[in-house]
C-alpha positions in Angstrom: -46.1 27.3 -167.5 -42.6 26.3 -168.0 -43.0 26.0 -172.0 -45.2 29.6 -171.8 -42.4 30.5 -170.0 -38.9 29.4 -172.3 -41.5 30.7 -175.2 -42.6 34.1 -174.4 -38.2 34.8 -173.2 -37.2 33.4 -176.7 -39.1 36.1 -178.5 -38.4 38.7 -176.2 -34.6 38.1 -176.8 -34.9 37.2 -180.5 -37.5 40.6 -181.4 -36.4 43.6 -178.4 -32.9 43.0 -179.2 -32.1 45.7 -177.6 -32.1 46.0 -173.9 -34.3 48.4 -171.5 -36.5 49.0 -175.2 -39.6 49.4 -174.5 -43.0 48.9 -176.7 -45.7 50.0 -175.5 -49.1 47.5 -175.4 -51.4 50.1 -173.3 -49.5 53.4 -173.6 -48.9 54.6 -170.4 -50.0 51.8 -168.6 -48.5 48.0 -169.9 -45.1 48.3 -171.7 -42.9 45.2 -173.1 -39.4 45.8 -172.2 -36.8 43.9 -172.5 -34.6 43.6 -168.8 -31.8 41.4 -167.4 -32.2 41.0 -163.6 -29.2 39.3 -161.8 -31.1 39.2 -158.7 -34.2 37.3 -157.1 -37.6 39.5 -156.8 -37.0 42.8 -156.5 -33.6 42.3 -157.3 -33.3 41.0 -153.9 -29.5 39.5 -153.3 -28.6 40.8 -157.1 -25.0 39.4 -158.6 -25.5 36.1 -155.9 -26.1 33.7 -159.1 -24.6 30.8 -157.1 -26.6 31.6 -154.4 -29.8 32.3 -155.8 -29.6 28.6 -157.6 -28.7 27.0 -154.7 -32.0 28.6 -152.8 -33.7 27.5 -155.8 -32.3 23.4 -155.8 -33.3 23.8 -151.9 -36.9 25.0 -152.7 -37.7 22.6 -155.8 -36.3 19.3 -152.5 -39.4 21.3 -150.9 -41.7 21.4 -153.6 -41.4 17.4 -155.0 -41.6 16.9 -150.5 -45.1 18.9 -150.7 -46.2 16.9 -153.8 -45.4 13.5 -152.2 -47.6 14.5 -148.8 -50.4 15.9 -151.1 -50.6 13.8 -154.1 -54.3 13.3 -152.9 -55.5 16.8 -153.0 -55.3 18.2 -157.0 -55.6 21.3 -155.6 -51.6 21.6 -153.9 -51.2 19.2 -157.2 -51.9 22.5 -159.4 -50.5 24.7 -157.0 -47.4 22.9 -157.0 -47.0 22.4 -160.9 -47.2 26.5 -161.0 -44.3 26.9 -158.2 -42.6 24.3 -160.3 -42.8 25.8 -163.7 -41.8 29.1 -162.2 -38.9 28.0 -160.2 -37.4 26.1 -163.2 -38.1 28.5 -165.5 -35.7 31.2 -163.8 -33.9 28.7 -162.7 -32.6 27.7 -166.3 -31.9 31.3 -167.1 -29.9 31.2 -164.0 -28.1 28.6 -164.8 -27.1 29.2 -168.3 -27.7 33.0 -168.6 -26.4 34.2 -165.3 -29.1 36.0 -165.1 -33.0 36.1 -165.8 -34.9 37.9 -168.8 -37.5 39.6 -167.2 -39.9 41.7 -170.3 -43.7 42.6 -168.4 -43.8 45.9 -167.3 -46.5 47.9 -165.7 -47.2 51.1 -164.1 -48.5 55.1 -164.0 -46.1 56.9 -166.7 -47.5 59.8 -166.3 -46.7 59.8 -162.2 -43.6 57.9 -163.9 -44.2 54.7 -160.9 -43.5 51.5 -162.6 -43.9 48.4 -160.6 -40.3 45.6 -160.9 -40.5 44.1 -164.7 -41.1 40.5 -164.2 -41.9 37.5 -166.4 -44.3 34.6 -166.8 -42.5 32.1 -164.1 -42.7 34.9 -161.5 -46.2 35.4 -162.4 -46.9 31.0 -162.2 -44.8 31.4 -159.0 -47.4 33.8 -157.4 -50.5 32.2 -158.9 -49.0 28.5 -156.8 -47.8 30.6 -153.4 -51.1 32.6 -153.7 -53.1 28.9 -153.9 -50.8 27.3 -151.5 -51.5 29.6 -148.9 -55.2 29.6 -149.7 -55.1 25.4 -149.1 -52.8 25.4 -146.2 -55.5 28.5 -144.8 -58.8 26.2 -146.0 -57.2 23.2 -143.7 -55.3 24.6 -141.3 -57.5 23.1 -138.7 -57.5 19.8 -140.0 -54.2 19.2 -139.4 -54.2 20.0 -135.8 -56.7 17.2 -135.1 -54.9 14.8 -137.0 
């Protein structure tokens, strides 16, 4: 996800040079457009760089403790790598960008409702929360009797 990731931002910046263009994919529906957010999802704590990558370092100390209580199950292993790839892939636009190149749009033109544009590591970010919380709901009475 990482590499899918650093690939699909590297041709968004080098071929929708410039920024808030849009080209549509499914007219009125799917867009590619090219967006700088500064903030978390949602732009959630936007122009808090230093913050948002310290968040980050604390969640990827959470992430490698997960993967060390559940190296057994290849499952969390899976659900883990996708957290991972998605964390570290905003994470190095952070980092050296200040900010993260988000370029998947989607939404109702016509009503003009366009959901937040995002990128791939948000989407590997949801797919690993979305399977985490399906393991920790599959075995959530396990570990009470243990």
């Amino acid at each position: 996800m990482l590499i899918l990731d650093w690939g699909t931002k590297w041709l968004v910046n080098t071929y929708i040079t410039q920024m808030t263009e849009v080209i549509p994919i499914i007219p009125g529906f799917f867009n590619l457009r090219h967006d700088r957010n500064t903030g978390a999802a949602f732009g959630v704590l936007a122009g808090h760089r230093f913050l948002l990558i310290l968040i980050t370092i604390i969640a990827l100390v959470f992430i490698f403790a997960y993967y060390l209580r559940f190296r057994e199950s290849r499952w969390m292993q899976v659900s883990l790598g996708f957290l991972l790839g998605g964390a570290i892939g905003n994470f190095i636009d952070r980092l050296y960008l200040g900010e993260v190149i988000d370029f998947l749009q989607f939404g109702i033109a016509s009503q003009g409702l366009f959901w937040p544009t995002f990128n791939v590591a948000d989407i590997s970010v949801c797919i690993g929360a979305g399977m985490l919380i399906v393991y920790l709901f599959r075995n959530r009475n396990q570990d009470q009797h243990t």
